[in-house]
N, C-alpha and C positions, 0 to 999 in steps of 0.2 A: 811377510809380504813386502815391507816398506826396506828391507836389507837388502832384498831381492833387486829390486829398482836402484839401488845404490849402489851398486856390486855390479852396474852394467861396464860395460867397456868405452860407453860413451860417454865424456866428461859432461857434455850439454845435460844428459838424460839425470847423470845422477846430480847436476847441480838445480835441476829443476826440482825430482824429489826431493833433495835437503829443502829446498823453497816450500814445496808444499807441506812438507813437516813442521817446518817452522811457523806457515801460515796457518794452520789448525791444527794444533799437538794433542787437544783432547781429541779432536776427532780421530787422527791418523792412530792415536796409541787405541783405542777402541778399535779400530777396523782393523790392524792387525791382530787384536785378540781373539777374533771372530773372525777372520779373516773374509772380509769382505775390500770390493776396491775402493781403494781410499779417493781416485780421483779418476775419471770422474764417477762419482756417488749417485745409487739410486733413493730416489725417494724415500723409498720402503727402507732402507738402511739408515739412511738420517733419521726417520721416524723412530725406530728399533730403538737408535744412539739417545735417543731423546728420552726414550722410556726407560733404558737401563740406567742412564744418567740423572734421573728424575731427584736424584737424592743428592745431588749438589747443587738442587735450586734452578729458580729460573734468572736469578742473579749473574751464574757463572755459565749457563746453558746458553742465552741469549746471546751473550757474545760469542761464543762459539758458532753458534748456528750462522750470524754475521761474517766470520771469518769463512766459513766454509763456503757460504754464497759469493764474500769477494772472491775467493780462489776460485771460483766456478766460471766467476765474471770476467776474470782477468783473462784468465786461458780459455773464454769462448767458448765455453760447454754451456750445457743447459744448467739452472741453476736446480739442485736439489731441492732447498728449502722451500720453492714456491708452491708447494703440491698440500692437496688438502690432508695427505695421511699424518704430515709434518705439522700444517697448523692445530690439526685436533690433538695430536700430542702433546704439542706443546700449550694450547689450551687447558687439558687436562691439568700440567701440572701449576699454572699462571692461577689456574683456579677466578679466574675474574668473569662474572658474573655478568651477564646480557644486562640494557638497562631494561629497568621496570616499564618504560613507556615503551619498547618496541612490542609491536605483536605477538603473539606465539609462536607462531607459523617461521616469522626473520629470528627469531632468538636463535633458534638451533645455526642460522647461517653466522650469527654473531662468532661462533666458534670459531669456524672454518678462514677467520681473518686474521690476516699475524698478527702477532703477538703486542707490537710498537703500537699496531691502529685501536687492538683492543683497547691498551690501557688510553688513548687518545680519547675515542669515542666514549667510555667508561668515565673518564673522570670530567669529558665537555658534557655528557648527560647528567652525571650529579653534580656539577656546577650548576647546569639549567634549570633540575630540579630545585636545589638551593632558591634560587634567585627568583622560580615563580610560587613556593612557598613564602617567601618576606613579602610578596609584593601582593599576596591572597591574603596576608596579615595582616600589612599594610591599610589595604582597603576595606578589610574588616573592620581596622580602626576609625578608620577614616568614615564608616558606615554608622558606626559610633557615637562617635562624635557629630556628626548631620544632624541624628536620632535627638540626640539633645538638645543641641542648639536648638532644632525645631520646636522641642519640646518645651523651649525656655522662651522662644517665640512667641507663641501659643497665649502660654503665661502670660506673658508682657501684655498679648493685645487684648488680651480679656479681665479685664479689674473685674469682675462679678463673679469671673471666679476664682480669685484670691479673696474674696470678701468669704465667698460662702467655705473656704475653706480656714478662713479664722475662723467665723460664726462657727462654723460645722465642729471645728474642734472645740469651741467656747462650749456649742451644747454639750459636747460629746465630755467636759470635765465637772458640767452640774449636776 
């Protein structure tokens, strides 16, 4: 397919193809395997790429998907990757988990976000998470400590009952 484009008569045409080949080489060498069009790209085709490509990670897939949306961007098409069949793919393979404090009902929509915001929102949630666990510790300590003081308080202002707790143990050793 991508020969095809390069092999035209017009130099513009085939110097834009070499461009877009070189602007996403994972993508373009897939869409000629499958022969789907490499530009402009349907959603459903990005998704697909995503899923066969699942096993080279979401390390070397992300940038790809990036490069395919700048070449989208550049030449004024619509962008592929923005479509939710592409975010739940890519989802799947990110494998990153809704946070705990969102509802049930928004978790499923957690998916449906790319992949940059996921891991965003994912690691500002267990940050927040973090930070209102110390601070639930914190004031448990702090709840703590009151506890006694007060309780040390108590003590202080009552001599009668440090007394009867010497007595109390004096009797308590005859």
């Amino acid at each position: 397919m991508i020969e095809t484009m390069t092999a035209t008569t017009n130099p513009v045409l085939a110097a834009l193809a070499q461009a877009r080949l070189r602007a996403a080489p994972i993508f373009a060498r897939w869409c000629e395997l499958n022969g789907v069009c490499f530009c402009p790209a349907a959603p459903a085709d990005v998704a697909r790429f995503v899923l066969d490509c699942a096993s080279l990670g979401i390390e070397r897939l992300w940038p790809a998907l990036q490069d395919i949306s700048k070449m989208h961007v550049a030449l004024g098409v619509a962008d592929p990757t923005l479509g939710g069949d592409v975010a739940a793919a890519v989802s799947d393979i990110a494998g990153i988990a809704p946070p705990r404090s969102w509802p049930n009902d928004r978790k499923q929509r957690f998916n449906s976000l790319p992949y940059d915001l996921q891991v965003y929102v994912a690691a500002h949630e267990a940050s927040r998470e973090r930070a209102i666990r110390r601070a639930q510790n914190e004031a448990a300590n702090a709840r703590q400590q009151l506890a006694a003081y007060r309780e040390a308080q108590i003590a202080a202002q009552n001599p009668a009952t440090q007394e009867s707790r010497i007595h109390g143990s004096d009797a308590d050793s005859t």
